[in-house]
C-alpha positions as CSV (number, residue, x, y, z in Angstrom):
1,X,43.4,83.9,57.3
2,X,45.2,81.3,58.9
3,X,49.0,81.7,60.6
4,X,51.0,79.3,62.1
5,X,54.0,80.4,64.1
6,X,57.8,79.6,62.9
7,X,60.6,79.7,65.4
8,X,64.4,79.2,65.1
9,X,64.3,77.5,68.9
10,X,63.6,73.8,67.7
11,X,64.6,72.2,70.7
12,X,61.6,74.5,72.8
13,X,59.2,72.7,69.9
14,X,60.3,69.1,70.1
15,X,60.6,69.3,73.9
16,X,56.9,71.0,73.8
17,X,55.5,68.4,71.9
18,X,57.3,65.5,72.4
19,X,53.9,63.0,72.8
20,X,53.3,64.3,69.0
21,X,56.3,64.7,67.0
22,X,54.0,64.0,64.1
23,X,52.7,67.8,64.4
24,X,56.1,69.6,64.4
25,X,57.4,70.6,60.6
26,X,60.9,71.3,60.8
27,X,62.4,73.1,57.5
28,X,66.2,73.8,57.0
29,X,67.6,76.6,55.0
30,X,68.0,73.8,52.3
31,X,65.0,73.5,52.1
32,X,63.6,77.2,52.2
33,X,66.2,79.7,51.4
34,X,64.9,82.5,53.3
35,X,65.4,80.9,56.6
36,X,69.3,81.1,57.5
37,X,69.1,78.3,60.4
38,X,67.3,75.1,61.3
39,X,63.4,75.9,62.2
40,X,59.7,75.1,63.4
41,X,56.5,74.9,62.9
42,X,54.5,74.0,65.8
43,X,50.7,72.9,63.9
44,X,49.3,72.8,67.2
45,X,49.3,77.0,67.3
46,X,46.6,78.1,64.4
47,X,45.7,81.4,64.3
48,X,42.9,83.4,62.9
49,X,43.8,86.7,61.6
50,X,41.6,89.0,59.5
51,X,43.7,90.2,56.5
52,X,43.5,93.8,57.7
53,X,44.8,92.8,61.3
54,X,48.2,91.0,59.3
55,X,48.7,94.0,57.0
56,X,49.1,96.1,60.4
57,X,51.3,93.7,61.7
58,X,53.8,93.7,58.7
59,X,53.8,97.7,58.3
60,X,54.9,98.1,61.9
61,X,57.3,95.6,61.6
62,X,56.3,93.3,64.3
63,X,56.1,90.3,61.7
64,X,57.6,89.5,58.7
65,X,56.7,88.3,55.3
66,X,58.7,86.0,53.9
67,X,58.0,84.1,49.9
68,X,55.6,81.4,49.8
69,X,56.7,77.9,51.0
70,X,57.5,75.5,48.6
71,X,53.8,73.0,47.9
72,X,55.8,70.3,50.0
73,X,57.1,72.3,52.7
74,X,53.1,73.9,52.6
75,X,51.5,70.1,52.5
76,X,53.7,69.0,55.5
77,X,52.2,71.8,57.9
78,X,48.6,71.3,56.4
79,X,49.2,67.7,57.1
80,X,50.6,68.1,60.2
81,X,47.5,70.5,61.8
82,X,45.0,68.2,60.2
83,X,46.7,65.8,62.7
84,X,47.0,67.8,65.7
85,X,44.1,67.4,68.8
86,X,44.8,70.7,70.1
87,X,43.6,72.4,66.7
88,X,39.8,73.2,66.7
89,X,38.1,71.6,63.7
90,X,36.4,74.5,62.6
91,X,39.9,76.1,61.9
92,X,40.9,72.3,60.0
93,X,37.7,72.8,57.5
94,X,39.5,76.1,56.6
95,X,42.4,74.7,55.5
């Protein structure tokens, strides 16, 4: 399983990444409800998780889960790690 990491501190992502703007998603609570402020996607952090390893993370509450991302929101991050040079390939062919 593949995670990418969402955070409500966009400035830290733009600033991060500001030689490629193209591999930062931002999404607004217009656009997903369950987000209440302006946030991130930085597609240059993929990580590999088994399943097993993510269900222990959500039962002691150290992530959340949150409803699936509308297809655009979802083809916007695909597009934007397909894009990123700091994302292994090997990770890209799983997407």
């Amino acid at each position: 399983m593949l995670l990418t990491i969402v955070t409500s501190k966009v400035e830290k992502v733009r600033l991060r990444n500001r030689e490629r703007p193209h591999t930062v998603v931002e999404i607004s609570p217009k656009e997903y409800d369950e987000f209440k402020v302006l946030s991130a996607v930085d597609c240059n952090v993929v990580l590999e998780k088994p399943l097993s390893e993510l269900v222990g993370l959500v039962k002691r509450k150290e992530v959340r889960y949150h409803k699936d991302l509308p297809p655009e929101i979802f083809a916007k991050i695909k597009s934007a790690i397909l894009a990123s040079t700091l994302v292994a390939d090997e990770l890209k062919l799983l997407l």
